[in-house]
N, C-alpha and C positions, 0 to 999 in steps of 0.2 A: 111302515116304511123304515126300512134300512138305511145310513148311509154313514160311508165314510169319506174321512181326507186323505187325498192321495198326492203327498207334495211331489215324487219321484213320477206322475205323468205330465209330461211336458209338451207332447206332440199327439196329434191324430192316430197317429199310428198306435201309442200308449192306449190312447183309445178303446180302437179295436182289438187288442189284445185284451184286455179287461174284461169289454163287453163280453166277447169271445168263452172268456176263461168262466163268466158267471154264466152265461146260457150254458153253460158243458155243464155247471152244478144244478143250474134249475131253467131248463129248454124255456119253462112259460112265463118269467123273471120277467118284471116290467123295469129296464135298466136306465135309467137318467144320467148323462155324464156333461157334467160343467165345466167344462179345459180350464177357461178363466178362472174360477176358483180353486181349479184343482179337487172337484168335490163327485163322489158318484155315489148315488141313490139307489135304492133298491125296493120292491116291491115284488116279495116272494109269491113263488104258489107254494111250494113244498120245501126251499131249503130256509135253514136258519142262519142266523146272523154268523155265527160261528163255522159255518160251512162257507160263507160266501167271503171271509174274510181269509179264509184258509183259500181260496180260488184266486183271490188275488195276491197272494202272497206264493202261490206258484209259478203267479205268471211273473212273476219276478219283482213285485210293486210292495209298498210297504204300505199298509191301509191301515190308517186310524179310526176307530167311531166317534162319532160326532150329530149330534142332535139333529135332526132332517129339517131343512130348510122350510119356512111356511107350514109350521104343524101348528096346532090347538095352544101348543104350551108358548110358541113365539108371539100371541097376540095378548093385546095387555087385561086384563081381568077387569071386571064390571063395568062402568058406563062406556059411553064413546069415546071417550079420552083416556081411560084406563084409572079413573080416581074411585071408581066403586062407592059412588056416592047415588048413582042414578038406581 
């Protein structure tokens, strides 16, 4: 999973231009867009991180990377409370 911050989308319509701009770089993109945070997600088939941030930077958006929401590396290490004791 890909994702960046995109503080310059503001509206629905930013949206759709996004989504829009990444399916033109990768048709089978599995695309996530969070208005409220300002945050879009990516899950390639073929293109890369660098292809998809160049996609949104033509549709005219400024895309930062940013660590993908709810990954392996967000949950806390060993027991169930994260003190790695268990």
């Amino acid at each position: 999973m890909i994702a960046y911050q995109v503080n310059d989308m503001t509206c629905g319509h930013c949206v759709s231009i996004i989504t829009k701009a990444l399916k033109a770089v990768d048709h089978d993109a599995r695309v996530q867009v969070d208005l409220a945070t300002r945050r879009v997600q990516i899950e390639p088939s073929r293109a890369d991180a660098e292809e998809l941030a160049e996609a949104i930077k033509e549709a005219g958006y400024n895309p930062t990377p940013v660590a993908p929401a709810n990954t392996a590396a967000a949950k806390p290490a060993g027991g169930c409370c994260g003190c790695g004791s268990h």
